[in-house]
C-alpha positions in Angstrom: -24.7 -4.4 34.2 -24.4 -2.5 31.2 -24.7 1.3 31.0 -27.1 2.9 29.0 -26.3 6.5 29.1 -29.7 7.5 28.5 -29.4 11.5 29.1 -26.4 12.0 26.2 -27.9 9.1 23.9 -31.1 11.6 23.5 -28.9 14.1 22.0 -27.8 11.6 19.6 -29.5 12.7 16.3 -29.2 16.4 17.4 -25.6 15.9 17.4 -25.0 13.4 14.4 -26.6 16.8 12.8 -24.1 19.1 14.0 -21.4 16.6 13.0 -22.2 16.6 9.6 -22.9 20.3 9.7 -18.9 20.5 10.6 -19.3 21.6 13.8 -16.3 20.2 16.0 -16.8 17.9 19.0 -15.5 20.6 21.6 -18.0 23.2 20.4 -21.4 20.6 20.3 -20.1 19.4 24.0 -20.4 23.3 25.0 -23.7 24.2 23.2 -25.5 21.2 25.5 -23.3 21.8 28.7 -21.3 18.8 28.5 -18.3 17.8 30.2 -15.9 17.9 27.8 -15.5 17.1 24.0 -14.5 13.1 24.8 -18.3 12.6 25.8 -18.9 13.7 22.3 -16.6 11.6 20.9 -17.3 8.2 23.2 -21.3 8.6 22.2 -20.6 8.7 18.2 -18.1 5.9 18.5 -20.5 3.7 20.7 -23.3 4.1 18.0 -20.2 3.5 15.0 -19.2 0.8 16.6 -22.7 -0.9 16.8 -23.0 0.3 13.2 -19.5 -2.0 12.5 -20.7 -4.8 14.6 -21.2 -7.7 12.6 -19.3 -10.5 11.9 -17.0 -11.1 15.0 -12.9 -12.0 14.9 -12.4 -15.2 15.0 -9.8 -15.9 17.9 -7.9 -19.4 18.5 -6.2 -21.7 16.5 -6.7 -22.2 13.2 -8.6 -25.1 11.8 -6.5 -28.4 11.2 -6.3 -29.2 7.6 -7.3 -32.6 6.3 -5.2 -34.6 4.3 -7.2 -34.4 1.2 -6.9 -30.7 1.7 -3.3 -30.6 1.8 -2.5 -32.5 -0.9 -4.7 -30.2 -3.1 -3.0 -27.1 -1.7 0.5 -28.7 -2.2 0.6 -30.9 -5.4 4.2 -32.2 -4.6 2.5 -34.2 -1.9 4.1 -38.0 -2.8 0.6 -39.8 -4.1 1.7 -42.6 -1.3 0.6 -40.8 1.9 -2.5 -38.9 0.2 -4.6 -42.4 -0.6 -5.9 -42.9 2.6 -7.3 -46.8 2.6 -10.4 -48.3 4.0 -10.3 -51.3 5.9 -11.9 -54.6 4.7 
């Protein structure tokens, strides 16, 4: 089950403020009570991250390449093994 750190995620526009204010992350965890400074720091890179989020990395092997494809890439290909014939 997923956590959804409701209590600090409340805080979040107060503290994206104070961010871009230049306040430091040690000084907004002490003006709302907090912890310590990496609670500040784990709660804006959750929401950048979400921000990122978009296209995922592709994993795994890589795609085979055709034959037709491989021939175009490398034009030294003999013409022999490119043709590939139908049958009758």
């Amino acid at each position: 089950m997923a956590r959804k750190y409701q209590k600090v995620s409340e805080l979040l526009p107060v503290i994206k403020e104070l961010s871009a204010q230049g306040k430091n992350q040690e000084q907004i965890a002490k003006q709302f009570g907090l912890s310590s400074a990496k609670v500040v720091w784990n709660l804006l890179y959750r929401e950048k991250q979400k921000e990122i989020q978009g296209v995922p990395k592709f994993r795994g092997r890589k795609p085979a390449k055709t034959l037709q494809k491989y021939c175009l890439l490398y034009p030294k290909c003999s013409a022999a093994s490119c043709k590939v014939s139908l049958l009758p």
